[in-house]
C-alpha positions in Angstrom: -40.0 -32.7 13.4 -42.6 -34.4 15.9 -45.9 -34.6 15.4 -46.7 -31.6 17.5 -44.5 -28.8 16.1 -46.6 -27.0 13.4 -44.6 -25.9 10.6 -45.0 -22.0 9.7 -44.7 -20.7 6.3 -41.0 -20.2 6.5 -40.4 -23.7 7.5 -40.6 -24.6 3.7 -37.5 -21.8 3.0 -34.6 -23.8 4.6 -33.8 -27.5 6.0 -34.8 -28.4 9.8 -31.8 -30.3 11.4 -33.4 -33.7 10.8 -33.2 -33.1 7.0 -29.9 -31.5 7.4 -29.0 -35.0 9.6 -30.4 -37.0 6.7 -28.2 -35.4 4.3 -25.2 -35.9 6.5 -25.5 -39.4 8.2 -24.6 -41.0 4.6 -21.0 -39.9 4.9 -20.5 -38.7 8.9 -23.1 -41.7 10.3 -22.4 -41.0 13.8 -22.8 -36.9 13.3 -26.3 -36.0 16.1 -28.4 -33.2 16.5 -26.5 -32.6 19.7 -23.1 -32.0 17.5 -24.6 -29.3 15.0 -26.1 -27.7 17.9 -22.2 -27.7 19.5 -20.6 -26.8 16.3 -23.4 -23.6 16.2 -22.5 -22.4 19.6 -18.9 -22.5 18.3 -19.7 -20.2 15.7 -19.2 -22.3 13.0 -22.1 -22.4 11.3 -25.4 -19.9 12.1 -28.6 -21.3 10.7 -31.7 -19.0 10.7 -34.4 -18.8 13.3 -38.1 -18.9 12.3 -40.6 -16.8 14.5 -41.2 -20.2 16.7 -37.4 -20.3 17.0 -36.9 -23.1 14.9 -33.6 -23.8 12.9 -33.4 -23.5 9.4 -30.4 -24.6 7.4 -29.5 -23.6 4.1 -27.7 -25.8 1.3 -25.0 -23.5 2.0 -25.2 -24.4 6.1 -25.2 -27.9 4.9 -21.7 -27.4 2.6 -20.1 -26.0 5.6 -20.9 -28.6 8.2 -19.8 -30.8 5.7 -16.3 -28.9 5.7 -16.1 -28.8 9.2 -16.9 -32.6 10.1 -14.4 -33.4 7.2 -11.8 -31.5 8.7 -12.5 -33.1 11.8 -12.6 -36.3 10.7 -9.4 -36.6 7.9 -7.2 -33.7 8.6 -7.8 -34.2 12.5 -7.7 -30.0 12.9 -8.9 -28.3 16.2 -11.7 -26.4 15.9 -9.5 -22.9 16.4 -7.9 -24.1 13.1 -11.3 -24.4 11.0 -12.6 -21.5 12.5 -9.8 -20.0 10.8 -10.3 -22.0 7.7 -13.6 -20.8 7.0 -12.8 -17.7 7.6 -10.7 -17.6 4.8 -13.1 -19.0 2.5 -15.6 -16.4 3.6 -13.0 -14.0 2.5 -12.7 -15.2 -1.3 -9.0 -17.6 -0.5 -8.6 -20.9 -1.6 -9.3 -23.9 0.8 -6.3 -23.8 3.1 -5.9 -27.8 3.2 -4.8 -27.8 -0.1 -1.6 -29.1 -1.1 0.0 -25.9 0.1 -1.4 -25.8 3.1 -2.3 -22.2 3.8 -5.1 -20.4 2.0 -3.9 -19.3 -1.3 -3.9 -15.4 -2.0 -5.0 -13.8 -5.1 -1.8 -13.5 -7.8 -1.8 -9.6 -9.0 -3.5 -8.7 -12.3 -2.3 -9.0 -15.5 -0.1 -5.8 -16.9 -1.4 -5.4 -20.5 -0.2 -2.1 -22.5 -3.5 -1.0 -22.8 -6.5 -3.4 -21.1 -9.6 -4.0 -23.3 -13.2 -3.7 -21.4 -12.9 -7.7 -20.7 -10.1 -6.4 -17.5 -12.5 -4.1 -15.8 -14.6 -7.0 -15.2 -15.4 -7.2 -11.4 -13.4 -10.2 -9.6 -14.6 -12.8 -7.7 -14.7 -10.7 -4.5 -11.9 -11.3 -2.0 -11.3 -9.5 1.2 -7.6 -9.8 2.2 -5.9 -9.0 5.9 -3.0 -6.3 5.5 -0.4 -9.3 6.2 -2.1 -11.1 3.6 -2.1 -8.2 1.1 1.4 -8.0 2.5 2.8 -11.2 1.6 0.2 -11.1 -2.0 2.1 -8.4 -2.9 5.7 -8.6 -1.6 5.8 -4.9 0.1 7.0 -4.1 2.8 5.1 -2.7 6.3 6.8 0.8 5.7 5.5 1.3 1.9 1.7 -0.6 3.1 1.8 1.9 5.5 2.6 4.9 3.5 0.3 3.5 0.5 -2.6 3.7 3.1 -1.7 7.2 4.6 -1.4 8.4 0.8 -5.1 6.6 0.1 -3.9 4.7 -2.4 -4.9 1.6 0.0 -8.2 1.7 1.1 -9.6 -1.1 3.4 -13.5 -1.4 3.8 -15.1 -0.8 6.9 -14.2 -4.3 8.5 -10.4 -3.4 7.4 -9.9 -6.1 4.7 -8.4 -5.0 1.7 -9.8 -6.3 -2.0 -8.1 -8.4 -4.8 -7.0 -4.9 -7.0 -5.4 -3.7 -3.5 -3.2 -6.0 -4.7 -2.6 -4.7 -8.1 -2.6 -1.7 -6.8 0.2 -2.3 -4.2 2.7 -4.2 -7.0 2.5 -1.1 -9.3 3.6 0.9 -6.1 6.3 -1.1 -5.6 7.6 -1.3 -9.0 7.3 2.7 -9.3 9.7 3.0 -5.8 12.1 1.2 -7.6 12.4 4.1 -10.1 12.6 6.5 -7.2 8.8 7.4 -7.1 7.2 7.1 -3.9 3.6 7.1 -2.3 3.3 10.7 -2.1 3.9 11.1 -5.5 1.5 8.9 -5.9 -1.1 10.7 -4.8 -2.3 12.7 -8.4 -3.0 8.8 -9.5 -5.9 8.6 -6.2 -7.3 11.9 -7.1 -7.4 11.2 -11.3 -8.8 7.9 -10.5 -11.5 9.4 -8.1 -12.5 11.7 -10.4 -12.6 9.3 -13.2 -15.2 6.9 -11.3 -17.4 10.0 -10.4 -17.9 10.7 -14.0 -18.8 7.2 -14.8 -20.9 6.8 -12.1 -22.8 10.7 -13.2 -23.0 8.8 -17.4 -24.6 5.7 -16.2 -27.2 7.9 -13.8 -27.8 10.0 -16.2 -27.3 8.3 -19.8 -29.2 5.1 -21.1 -26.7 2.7 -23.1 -26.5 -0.7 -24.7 -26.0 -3.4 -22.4 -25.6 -4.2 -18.5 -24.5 -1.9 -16.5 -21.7 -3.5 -16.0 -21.0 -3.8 -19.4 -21.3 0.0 -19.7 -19.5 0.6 -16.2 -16.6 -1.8 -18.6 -16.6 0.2 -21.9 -16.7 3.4 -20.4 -13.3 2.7 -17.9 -11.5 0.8 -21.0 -12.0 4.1 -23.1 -10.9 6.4 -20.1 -7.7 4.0 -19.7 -7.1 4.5 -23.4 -7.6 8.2 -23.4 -5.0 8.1 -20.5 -2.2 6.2 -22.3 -3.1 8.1 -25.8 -2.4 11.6 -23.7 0.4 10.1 -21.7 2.4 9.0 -24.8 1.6 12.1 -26.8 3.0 14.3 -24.0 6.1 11.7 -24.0 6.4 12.3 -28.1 7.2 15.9 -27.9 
């Protein structure tokens, strides 16, 4: 920064691009102002603006210019191709120049008898395109599309779909294979509904041991074994 800019008091809360420069020059010594300034107007990375209008750079800025000039650089991709890249690790997927080269999706949850509080843990959180639930999954458009109508696939507001979608959408298909589809489905939506509303109303309203999510934990893995305890005493007689 010359002599004349002034720093303000946010200035000390991020990296101005000669830092961010100094941190890259060691491995990309020909990378300029000029270039971060391009690869912002592409979208590819968005650093803050202080009142003055100065950029500030996070670490995480830094990491991701580092991507994209390494991408340039060794895997020679277009800049269409890292947008896309990124975008997918923004979502939660594995770095798509991997040895596979595609980001990976998330593999569905494991399919224990009776899960402990340990697999209501929250997931790393993963946002997943309906092709890429899709393929995650191995259903078909026709049963995504009745899963959704049904509600037992909800996408958020951006219309990305999360990692348990995925769980979600194996147990649907291995239920049609026994004949049962979406719409019978539906009881499983409105039990499960109802279910989270009560936890949510005990954690409001109830003090407990532990986190919250700890509690949030115990209380699902104890309304999952209630479940399976009435399910399989109905089934006994």
């Amino acid at each position: 920064m010359s002599a004349g800019h002034r720093e303000g008091p946010g200035m000390r809360n991020g990296l101005t691009i000669g830092q961010v420069l100094d941190q890259l020059r060691d491995d990309f010594p020909d990378v300029t102002s000029s270039k971060v300034r391009f690869l912002e107007t592409q979208g590819l990375v968005t650093p803050e603006r202080t009142a003055a209008g100065y950029r500030l750079f996070s670490s995480e800025d830094v990491e991701r210019l580092r991507y994209v000039l390494t991408a340039q650089r060794d895997r020679f991709w277009p800049l269409k191709v890292i947008r896309d890249a990124l975008d997918a690790l923004d979502r939660g997927l594995s770095d798509p120049g991997g040895e596979s080269g595609r980001p990976q999706l998330p593999a569905p949850g494991a399919d224990p008898a009776l899960p402990g509080p340990e697999g209501f843990v929250p997931r790393a959180r993963v946002r997943l395109t309906g092709p890429e639930l899709r393929q995650a999954s191995g259903i078909d458009k026709p049963l995504f599309s009745a899963l959704e109508s049904f509600g037992l696939l909800r996408a958020d507001g951006a219309g990305y779909f999360s990692a348990e979608a995925v769980d979600v959408a194996v147990a649907a298909k291995r239920l049609a294979e026994h004949g049962l589809e979406p719409r019978h489905l539906r009881p499983f939506r409105t039990a499960a509904d109802r279910e989270i509303g009560l936890v949510d109303q005990v954690l409001a309203t109830r003090r407990g041991n532990g986190s919250r999510e700890e509690r949030t934990a115990e209380i699902l893995s104890a309304c999952v074994a209630l479940h399976v305890a009435l399910v399989r005493s109905g089934l006994d007689h």
